[in-house]
N, C-alpha and C positions, 0 to 999 in steps of 0.2 A: 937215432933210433927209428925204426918202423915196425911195422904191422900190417900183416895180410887178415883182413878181415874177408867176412863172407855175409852180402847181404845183397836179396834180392833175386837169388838163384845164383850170383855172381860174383867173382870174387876180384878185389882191390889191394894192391899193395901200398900201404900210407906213410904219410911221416908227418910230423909234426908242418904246421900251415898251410898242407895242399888243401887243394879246392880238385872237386871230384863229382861227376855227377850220377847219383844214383837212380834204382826205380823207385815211384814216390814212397816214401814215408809220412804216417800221418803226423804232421807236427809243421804247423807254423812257422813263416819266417819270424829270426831272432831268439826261436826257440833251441834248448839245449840238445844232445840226442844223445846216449850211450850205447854203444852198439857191442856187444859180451858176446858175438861169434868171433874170436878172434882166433887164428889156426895158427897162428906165427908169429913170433914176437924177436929181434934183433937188433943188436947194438954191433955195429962192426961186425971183428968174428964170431960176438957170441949171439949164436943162435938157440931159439928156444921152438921146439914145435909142437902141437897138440899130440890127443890123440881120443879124439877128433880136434877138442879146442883145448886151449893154455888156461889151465883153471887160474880165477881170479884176474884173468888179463880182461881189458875193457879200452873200449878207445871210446873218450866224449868228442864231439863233434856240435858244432851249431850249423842252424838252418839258414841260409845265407838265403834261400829264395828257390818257391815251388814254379816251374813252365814247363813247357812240352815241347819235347824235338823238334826236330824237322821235319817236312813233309815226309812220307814214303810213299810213292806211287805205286797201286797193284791193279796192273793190266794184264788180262785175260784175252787171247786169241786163241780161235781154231782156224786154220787159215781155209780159202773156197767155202765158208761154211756159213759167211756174213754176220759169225760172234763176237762182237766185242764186251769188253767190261770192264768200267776204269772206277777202281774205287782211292781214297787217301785214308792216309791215319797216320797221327799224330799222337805218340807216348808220352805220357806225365812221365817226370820226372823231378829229384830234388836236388838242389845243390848245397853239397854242404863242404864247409870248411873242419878241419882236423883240427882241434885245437890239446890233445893228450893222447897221450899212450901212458898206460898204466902195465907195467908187467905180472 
């Protein structure tokens, strides 16, 4: 069985035990999460799809642990013009593991 959820502006196709990493959610590691944007829900060939979402579909997930990306580097030049500009950033993020789909 999976689920195409939608969280974070972005959308994830799941299944039962993936590990996935989203944009942060407030919630603690070890903590439960239910996430009720679900647009998609299937077993094999039966598909189910919203419209926008599967009423009553929900997928629980726990909070395996909150970090942040990788570096991204943002460098600025104008070139002859003697501009530079080097800034980083680093996106929070959560990692959760899928432990249900509910249809």
């Amino acid at each position: 069985m999976f689920a195409v959820i939608k969280t974070g502006g972005k959308q994830y196709k799941v299944a039962e035990n993936d590990i996935i990493k989203v944009e942060k959610l407030d919630a603690d590691a070890g903590k439960k999460v239910k996430i009720k944007d679900v647009l998609m829900v299937g077993n094999g060939a039966d598909v189910t799809t919203g419209d926008p979402l599967v009423k009553g579909a929900e997928v629980t997930a726990e909070v395996v642990e909150q970090k942040r990306a990788a570096k991204i580097i943002v460098f600025k030049k104008k070139r002859r013009k003697n501009y530079r500009r080097k800034a980083g950033h680093r996106q929070h993020e959560t990692v959760l593991k899928i432990t249900g789909i509910k249809a």
